[in-house]
C-alpha positions as CSV (number, residue, x, y, z in Angstrom):
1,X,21.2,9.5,20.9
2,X,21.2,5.6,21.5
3,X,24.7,4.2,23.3
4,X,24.8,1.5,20.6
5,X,26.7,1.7,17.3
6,X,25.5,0.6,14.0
7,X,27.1,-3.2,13.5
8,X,30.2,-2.5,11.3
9,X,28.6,-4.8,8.3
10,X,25.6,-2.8,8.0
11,X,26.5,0.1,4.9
12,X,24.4,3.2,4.7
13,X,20.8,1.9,3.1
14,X,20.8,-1.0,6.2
15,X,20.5,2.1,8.7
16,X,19.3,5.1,7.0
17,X,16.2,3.7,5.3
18,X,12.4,4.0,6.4
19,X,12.0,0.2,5.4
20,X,14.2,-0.6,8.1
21,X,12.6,1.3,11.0
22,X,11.2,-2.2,12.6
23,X,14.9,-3.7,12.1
24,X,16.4,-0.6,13.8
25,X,13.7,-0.8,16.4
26,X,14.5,-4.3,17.3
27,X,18.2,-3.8,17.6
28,X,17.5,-0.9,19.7
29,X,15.1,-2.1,22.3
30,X,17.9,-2.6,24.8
31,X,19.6,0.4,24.4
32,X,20.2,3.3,26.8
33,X,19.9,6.6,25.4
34,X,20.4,9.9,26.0
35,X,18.0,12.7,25.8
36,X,18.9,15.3,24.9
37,X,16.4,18.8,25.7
38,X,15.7,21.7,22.6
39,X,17.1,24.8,23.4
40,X,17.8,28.0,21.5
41,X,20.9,27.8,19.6
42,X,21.8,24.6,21.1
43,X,24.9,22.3,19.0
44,X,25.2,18.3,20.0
45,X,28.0,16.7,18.9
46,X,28.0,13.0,18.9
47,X,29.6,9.9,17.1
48,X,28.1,9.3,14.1
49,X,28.1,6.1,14.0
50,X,25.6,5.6,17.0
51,X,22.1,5.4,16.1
52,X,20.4,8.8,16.9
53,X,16.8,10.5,16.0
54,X,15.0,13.7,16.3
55,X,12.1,13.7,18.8
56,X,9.3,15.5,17.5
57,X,9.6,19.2,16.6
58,X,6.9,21.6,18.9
59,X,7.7,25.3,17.7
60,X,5.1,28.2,16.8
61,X,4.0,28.6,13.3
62,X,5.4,30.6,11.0
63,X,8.3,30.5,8.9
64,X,10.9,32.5,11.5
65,X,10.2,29.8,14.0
66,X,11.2,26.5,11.9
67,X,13.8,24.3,13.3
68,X,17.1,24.3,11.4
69,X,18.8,20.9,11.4
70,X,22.6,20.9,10.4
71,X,24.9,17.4,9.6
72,X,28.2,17.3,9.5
73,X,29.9,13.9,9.1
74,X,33.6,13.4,9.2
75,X,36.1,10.7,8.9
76,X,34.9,7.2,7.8
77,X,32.8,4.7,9.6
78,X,34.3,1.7,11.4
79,X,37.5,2.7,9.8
80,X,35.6,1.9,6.4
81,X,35.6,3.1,2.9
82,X,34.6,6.4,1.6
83,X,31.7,4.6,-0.3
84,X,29.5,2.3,2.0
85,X,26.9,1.7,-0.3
86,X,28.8,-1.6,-2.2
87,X,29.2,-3.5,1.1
88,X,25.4,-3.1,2.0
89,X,23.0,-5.8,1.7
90,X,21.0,-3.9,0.5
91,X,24.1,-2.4,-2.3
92,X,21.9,-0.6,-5.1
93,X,21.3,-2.7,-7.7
94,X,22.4,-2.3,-11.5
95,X,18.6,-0.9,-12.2
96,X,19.3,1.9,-9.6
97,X,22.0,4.5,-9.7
98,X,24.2,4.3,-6.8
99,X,23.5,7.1,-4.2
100,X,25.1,10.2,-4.2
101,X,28.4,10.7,-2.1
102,X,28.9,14.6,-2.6
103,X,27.0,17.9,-3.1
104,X,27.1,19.3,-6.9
105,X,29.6,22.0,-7.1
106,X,27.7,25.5,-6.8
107,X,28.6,28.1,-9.7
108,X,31.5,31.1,-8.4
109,X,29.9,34.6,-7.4
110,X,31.3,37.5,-8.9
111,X,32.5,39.9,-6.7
112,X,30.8,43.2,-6.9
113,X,32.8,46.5,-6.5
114,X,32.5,48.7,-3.4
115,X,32.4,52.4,-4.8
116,X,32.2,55.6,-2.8
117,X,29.3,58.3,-3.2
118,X,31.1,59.7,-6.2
119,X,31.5,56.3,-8.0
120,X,35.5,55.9,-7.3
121,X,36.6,52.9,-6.0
């Protein structure tokens, strides 16, 4: 986690885009950061509007011993609008669809029944 923010003028694309790695890399260069070490189970919570990234994963192979990365963002940035994206430099153009805010709404599970062993509920 870098103890510098993202300037307030830069929207989501100006930050979050692979393109912009040697941009971020510059702005960075005279940042402190803090490190912080994997373990098991282990939560960070930090202001999401400082510039952060993942160091590089060492587990064992196999499926059980993946990483599992969770992101939860709250509030807006910089006290700014729920949709970043228009005040980028980068905004998406009219031949691109603008990127997506929220997740598609999963379909309801029906509930199933509990019965005993003789099939009463």
């Amino acid at each position: 986690v870098y103890k510098k923010h993202a300037p307030r003028d830069w929207g989501f694309m100006d930050y979050n885009s692979l393109d912009q790695v040697p941009r971020l890399r510059t702005y960075l260069n005279d940042s402190e950061r803090v490190v912080v070490p994997h373990r098991r189970n282990r939560m960070v919570v930090f202001n999401s509007n400082l510039f952060h990234e993942t160091q590089t994963p060492r587990f064992r192979p196999g499926y059980a011993n993946r990483r599992i990365n969770l992101t939860f963002l709250f509030g807006r940035r910089c006290g700014g609008t729920a949709n970043e994206a228009q005040h980028s430099s980068r905004a998406a153009s009219p031949s691109k669809p603008p990127p997506q805010t929220s997740f598609p709404r999963q379909p309801k599970r029906r509930k199933r029944r509990r019965t005993g062993q003789d099939g009463e509920l």
